[in-house]
DRENLUMVO-441099 format. One record per atom (N, C-alpha, C): residue number from 1; chain; atom name; y, x, z. Coordinates in steps of 0.2 Angstrom, whole numbers, plus 2048, in hexadecimal, padded with zeros to 3 digits. Example, Ala and Ser with C-alpha at 12.3 -4.5 7.8 and 13.67 -1.06 7.14 Angstrom:
! residues 2
1/A/N/7E4/842/827
1/A/CA/7EA/83E/827
1/A/C/7F0/842/827
2/A/N/7F5/840/823
2/A/CA/7FB/844/824
2/A/C/800/840/827
! end
This chain:
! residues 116
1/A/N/8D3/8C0/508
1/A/CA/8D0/8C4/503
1/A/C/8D1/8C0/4FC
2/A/N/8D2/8C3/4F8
2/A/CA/8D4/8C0/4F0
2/A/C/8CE/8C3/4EB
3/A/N/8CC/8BF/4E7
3/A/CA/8C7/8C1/4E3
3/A/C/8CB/8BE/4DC
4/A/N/8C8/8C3/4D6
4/A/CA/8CA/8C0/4CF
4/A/C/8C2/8C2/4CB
5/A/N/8C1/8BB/4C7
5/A/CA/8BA/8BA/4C7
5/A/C/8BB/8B9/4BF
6/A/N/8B8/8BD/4BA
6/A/CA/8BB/8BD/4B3
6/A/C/8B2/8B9/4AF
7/A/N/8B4/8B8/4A9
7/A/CA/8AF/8B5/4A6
7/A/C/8B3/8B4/49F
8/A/N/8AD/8B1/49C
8/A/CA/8AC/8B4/493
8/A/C/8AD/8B5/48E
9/A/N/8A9/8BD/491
9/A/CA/8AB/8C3/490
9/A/C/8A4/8C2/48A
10/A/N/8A4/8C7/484
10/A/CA/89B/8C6/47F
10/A/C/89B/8C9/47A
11/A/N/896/8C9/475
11/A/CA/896/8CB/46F
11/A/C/898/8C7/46C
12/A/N/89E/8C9/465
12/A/CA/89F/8C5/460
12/A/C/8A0/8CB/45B
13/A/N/8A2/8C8/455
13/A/CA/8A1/8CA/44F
13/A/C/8AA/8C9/44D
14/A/N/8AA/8D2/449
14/A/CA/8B2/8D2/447
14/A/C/8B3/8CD/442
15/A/N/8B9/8C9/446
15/A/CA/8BC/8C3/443
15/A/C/8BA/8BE/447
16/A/N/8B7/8C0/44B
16/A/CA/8B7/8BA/451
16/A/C/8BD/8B8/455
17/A/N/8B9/8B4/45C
17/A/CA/8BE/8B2/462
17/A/C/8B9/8B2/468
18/A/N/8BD/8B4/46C
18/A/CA/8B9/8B1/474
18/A/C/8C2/8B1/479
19/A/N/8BE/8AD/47D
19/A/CA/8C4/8AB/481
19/A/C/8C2/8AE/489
20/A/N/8C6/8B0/48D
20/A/CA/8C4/8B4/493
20/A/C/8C7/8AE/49A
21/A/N/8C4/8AD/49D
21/A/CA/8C5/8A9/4A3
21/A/C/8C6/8AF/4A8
22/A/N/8CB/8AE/4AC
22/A/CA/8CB/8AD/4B4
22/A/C/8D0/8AB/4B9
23/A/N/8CA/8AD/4BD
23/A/CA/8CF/8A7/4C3
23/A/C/8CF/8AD/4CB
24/A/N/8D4/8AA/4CD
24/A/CA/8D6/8AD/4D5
24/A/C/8D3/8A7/4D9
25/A/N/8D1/8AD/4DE
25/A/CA/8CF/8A6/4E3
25/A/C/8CF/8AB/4EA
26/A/N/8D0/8A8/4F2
26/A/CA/8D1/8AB/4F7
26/A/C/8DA/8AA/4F9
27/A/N/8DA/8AC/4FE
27/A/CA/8E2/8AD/501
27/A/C/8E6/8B0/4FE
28/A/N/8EA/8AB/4F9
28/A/CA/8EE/8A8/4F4
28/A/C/8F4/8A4/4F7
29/A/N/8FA/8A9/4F7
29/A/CA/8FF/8A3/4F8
29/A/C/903/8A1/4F2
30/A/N/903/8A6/4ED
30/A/CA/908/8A7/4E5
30/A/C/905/8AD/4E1
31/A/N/905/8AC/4DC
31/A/CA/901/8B2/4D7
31/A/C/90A/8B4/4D3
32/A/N/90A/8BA/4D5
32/A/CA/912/8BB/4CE
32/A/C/90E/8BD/4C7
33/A/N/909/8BF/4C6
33/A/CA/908/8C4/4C2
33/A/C/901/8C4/4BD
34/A/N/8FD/8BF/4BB
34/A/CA/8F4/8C1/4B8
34/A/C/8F7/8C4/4B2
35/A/N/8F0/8C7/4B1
35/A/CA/8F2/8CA/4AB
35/A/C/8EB/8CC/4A8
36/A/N/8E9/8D1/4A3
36/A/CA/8E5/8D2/4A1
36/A/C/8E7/8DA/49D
37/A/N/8DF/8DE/4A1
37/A/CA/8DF/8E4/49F
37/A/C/8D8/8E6/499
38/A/N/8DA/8EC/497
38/A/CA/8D0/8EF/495
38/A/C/8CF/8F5/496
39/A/N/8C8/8F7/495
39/A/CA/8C9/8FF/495
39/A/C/8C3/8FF/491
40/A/N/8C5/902/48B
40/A/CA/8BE/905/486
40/A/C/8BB/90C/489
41/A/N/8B4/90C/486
41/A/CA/8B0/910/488
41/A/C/8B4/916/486
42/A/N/8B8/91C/48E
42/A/CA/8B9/923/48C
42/A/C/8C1/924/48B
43/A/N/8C4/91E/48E
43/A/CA/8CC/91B/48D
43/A/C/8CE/919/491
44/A/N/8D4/919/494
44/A/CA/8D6/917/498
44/A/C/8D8/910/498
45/A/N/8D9/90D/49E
45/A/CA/8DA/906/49E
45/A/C/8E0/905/49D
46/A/N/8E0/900/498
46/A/CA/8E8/8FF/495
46/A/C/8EA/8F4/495
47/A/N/8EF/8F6/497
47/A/CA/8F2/8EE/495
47/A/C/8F1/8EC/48F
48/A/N/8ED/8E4/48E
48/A/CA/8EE/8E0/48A
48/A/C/8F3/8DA/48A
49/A/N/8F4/8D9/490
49/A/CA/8F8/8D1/48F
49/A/C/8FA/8CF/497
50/A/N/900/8D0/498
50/A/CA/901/8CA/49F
50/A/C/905/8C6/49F
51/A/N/905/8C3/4A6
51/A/CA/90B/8BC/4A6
51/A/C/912/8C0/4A4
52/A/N/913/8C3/4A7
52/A/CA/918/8C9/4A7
52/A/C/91C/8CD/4A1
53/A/N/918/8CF/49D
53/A/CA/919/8D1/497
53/A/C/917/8CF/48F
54/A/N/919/8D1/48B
54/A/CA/918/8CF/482
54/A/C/911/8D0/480
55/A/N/90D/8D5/483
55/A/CA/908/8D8/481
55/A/C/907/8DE/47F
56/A/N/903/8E1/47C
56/A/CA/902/8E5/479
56/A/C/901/8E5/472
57/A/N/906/8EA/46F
57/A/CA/906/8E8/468
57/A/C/901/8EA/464
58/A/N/8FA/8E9/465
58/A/CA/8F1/8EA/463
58/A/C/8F1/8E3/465
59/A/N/8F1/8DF/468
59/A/CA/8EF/8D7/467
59/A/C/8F5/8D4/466
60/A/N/8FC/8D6/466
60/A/CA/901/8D0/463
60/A/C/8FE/8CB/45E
61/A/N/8FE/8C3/45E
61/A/CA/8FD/8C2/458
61/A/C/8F6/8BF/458
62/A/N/8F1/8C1/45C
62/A/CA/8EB/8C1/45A
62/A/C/8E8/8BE/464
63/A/N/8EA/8C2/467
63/A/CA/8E8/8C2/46D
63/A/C/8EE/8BE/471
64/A/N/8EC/8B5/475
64/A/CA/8F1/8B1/477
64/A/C/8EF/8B1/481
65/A/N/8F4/8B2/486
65/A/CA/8F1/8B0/48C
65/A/C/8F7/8AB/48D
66/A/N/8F2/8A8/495
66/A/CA/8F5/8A3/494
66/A/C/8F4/8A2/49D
67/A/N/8F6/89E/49F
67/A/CA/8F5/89C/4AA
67/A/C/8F4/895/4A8
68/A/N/8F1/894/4AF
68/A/CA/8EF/88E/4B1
68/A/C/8F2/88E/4B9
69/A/N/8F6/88D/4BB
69/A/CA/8F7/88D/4C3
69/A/C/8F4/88A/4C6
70/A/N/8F2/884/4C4
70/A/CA/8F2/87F/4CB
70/A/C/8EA/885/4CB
71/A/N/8E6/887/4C6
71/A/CA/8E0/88C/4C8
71/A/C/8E0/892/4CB
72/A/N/8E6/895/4CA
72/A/CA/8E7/89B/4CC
72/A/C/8E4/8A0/4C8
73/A/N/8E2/89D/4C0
73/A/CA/8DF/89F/4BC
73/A/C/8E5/8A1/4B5
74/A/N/8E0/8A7/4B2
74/A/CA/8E5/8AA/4AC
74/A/C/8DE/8A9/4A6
75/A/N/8E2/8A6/4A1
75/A/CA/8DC/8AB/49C
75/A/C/8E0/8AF/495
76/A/N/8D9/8B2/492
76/A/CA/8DB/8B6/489
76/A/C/8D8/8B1/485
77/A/N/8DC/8AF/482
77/A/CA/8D8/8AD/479
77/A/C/8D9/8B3/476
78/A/N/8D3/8B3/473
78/A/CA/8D2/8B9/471
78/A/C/8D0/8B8/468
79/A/N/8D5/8B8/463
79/A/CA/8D4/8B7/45D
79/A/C/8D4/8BE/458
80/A/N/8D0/8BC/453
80/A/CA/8D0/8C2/44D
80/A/C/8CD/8C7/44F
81/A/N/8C9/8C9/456
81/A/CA/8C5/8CF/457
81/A/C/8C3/8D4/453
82/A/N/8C6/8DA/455
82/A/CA/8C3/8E0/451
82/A/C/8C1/8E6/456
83/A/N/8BB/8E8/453
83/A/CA/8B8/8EC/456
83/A/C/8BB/8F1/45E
84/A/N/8C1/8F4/459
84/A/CA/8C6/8F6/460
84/A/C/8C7/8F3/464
85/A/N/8C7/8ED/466
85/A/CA/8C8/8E7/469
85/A/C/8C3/8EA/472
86/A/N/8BC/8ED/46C
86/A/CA/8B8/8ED/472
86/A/C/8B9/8F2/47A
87/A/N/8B6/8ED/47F
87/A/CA/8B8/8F1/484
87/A/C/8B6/8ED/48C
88/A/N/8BA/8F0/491
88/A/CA/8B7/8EA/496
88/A/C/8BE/8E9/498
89/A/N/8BE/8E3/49A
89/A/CA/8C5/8DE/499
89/A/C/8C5/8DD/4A3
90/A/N/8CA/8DE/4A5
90/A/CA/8CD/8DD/4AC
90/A/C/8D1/8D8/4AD
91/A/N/8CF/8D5/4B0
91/A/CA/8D6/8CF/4B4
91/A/C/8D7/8D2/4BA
92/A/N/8E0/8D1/4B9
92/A/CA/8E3/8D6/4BC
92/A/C/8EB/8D1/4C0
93/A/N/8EB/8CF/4C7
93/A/CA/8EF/8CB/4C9
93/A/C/8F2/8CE/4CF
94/A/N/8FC/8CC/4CE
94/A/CA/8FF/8CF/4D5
94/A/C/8FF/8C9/4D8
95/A/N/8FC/8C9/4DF
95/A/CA/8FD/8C4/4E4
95/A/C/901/8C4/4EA
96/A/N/907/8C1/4EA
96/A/CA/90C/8C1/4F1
96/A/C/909/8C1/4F8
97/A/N/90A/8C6/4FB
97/A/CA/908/8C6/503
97/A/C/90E/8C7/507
98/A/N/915/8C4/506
98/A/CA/918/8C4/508
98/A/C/922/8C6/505
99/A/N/928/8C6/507
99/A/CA/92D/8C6/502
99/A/C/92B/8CD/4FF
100/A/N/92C/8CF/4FB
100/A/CA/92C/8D4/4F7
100/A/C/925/8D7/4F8
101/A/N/922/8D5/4FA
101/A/CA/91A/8D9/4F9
101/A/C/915/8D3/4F6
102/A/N/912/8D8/4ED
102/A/CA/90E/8D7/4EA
102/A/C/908/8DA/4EC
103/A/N/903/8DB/4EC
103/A/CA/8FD/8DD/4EC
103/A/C/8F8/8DC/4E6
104/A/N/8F5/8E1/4E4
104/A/CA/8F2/8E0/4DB
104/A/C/8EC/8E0/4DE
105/A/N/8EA/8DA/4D8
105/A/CA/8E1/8DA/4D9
105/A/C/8DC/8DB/4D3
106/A/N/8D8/8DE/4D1
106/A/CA/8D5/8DD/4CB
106/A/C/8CE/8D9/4CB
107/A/N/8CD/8D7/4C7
107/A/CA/8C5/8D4/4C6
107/A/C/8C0/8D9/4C3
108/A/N/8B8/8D7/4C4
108/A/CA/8B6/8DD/4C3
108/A/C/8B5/8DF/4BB
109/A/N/8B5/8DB/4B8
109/A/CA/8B6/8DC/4B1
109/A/C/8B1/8D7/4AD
110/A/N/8B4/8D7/4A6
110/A/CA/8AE/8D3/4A0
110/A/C/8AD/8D7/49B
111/A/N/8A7/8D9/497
111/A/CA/8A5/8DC/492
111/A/C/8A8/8D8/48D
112/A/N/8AC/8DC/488
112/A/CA/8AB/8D7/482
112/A/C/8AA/8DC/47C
113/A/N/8A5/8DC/478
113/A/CA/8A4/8E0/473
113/A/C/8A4/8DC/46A
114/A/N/8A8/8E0/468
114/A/CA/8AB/8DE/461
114/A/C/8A5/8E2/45B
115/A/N/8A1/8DF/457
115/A/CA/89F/8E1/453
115/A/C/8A0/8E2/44C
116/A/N/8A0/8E7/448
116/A/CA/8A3/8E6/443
116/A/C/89E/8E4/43C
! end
């Protein structure tokens, strides 16, 4: 069993930062893939940022990820925060369970709410 365990996630103030931690842990043989999701209240869940890809062009610039392997952890820097910004952010990891099979995991989420 594989868990993704996220953390801080808060209130700040438009023009701020928060940085978002997480980590995998559990029956891990290779991670292809963390990433980071959100979903505002009434929206659908949409990409922010992964190993994988450039991001989305709402945080290009502003919003940095980044891995730590030997943790099995990913995080977001999260700079310049605007209101839209707000939402509950997912960590979102494909895990190898064999050649060609990925398995997606998500974590349960962090609150981050941007004030303006």
């Amino acid at each position: 069993q594989v868990q993704l365990v996220e953390s801080g996630g808060g209130l700040v103030q438009a023009g701020g930062s928060l940085r978002l931690s997480c980590a995998a842990s559990g029956s891990i043989s290779s991670i292809s893939v963390m990433g980071w999701y959100r979903q505002a209240a009434g929206k659908q869940r949409e990409m922010v940022a992964t190993t994988r890809s450039s991001g989305a062009d709402s945080v290009k610039g502003r919003f940095t990820i980044s891995r730590e392997n030997a943790k099995n952890a990913v995080y977001l820097q999260m700079n310049s925060l605007k209101p839209e910004d707000t939402g509950v952010y997912f960590c979102y990891a494909e895990i190898n369970a064999g050649p060609g099979i990925d398995y997606a995991y998500w974590g349960q989420g962090t609150q981050v709410t941007v004030s303006s």
